[in-house]
C-alpha positions as CSV (number, residue, x, y, z in Angstrom):
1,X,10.0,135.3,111.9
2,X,10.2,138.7,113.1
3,X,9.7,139.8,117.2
4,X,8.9,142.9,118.3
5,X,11.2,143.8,121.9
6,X,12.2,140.0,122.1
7,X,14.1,139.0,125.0
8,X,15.0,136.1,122.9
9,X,17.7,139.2,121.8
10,X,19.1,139.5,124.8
11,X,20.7,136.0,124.4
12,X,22.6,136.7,121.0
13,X,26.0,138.1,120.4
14,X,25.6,140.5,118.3
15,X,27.9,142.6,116.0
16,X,27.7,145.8,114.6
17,X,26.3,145.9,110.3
18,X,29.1,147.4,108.6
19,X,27.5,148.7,105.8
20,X,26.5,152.5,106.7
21,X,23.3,151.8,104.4
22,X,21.7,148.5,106.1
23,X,19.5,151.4,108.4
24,X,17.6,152.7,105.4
25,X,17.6,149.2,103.5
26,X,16.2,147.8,106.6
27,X,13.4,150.2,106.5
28,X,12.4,149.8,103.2
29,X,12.4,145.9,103.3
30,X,10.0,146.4,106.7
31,X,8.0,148.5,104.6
32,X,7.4,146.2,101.6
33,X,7.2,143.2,104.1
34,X,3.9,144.9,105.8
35,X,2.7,145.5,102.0
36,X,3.1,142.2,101.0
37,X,1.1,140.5,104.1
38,X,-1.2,143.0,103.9
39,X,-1.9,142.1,100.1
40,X,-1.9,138.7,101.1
41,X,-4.1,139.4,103.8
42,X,-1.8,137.7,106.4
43,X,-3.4,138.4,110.3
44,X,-0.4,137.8,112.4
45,X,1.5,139.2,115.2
46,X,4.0,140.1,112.7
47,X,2.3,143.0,111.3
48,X,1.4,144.3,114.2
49,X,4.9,144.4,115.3
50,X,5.7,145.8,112.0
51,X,3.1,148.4,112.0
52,X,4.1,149.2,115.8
53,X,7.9,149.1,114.9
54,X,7.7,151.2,111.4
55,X,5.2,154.2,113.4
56,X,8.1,155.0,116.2
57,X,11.3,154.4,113.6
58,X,9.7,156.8,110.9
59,X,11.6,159.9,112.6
60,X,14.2,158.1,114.1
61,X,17.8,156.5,113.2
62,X,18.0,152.8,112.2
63,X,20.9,150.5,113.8
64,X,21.1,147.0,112.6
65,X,23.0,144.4,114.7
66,X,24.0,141.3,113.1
67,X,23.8,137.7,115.7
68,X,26.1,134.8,115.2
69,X,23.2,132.6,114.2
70,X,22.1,134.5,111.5
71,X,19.7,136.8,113.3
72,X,18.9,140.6,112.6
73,X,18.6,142.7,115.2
74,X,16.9,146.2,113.9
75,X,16.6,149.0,116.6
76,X,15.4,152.5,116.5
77,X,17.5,154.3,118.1
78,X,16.6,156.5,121.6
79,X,13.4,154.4,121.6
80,X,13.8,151.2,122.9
81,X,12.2,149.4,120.1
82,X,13.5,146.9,118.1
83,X,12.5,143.8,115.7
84,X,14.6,140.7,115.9
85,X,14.4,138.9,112.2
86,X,15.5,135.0,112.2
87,X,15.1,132.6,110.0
88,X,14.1,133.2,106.1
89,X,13.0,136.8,106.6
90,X,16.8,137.2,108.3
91,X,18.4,135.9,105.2
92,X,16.2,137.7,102.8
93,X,17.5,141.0,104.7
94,X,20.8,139.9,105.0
95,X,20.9,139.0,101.6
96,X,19.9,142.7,100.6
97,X,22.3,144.5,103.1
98,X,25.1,142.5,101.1
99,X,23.8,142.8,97.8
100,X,23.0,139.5,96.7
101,X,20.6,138.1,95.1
102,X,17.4,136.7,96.6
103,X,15.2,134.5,94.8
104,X,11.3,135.1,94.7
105,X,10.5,131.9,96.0
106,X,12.9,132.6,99.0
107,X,10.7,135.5,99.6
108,X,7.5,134.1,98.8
109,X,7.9,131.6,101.1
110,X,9.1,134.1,103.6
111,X,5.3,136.1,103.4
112,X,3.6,133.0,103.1
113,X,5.3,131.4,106.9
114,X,4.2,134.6,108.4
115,X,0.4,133.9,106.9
116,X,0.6,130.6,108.2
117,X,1.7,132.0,112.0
């Protein structure tokens, strides 16, 4: 699932991604996300968060913040805005950050719980 400003994040102990290019892979894996509901034609909250999210971090620096649980926490820096990914669509990005494989059902299923939500 991904939340737009969730206090849910607030809650989390999070820790600083090491790799210095998780910022611009998160980006791009936001990007293709919104492409892939919109081609599925998903109407969700999600992609309005995306949309919302992607418009203000375009220009900006990406941090990503890893939680003990698994969560993602994705902020644009100096902006206050931030998407916290749990759940498949956190494991999917995690799984890119470290540079492991991810399986197109795992992210089939991802697109298709956000069509269902």
């Amino acid at each position: 699932m991904i939340y737009r400003n969730s206090d849910l994040s607030r809650s989390i102990t999070w820790t600083p991604e090491l790799n210095p290019e998780a910022g611009e892979l998160a980006l791009k894996f936001l990007n293709g996300e919104r492409e892939l509901m919109r081609l599925a034609h998903v109407r969700s909250s999600s992609i309005v968060a995306l949309t919302t999210f992607l418009t203000v971090a375009s220009d900006r620096d990406i941090v990503v913040k890893r939680g003990i649980g698994g969560e993602l926490l994705v902020s644009a820096s100096d902006s206050g805005e931030s998407l916290l990914l749990t759940g498949k669509t956190a494991e999917v990005l995690s799984s890119y950050i470290d540079e492991e494989p991810v399986s197109t059902r795992d992210r089939g299923e991802m697109t298709i719980r956000h069509r269902a939500s």
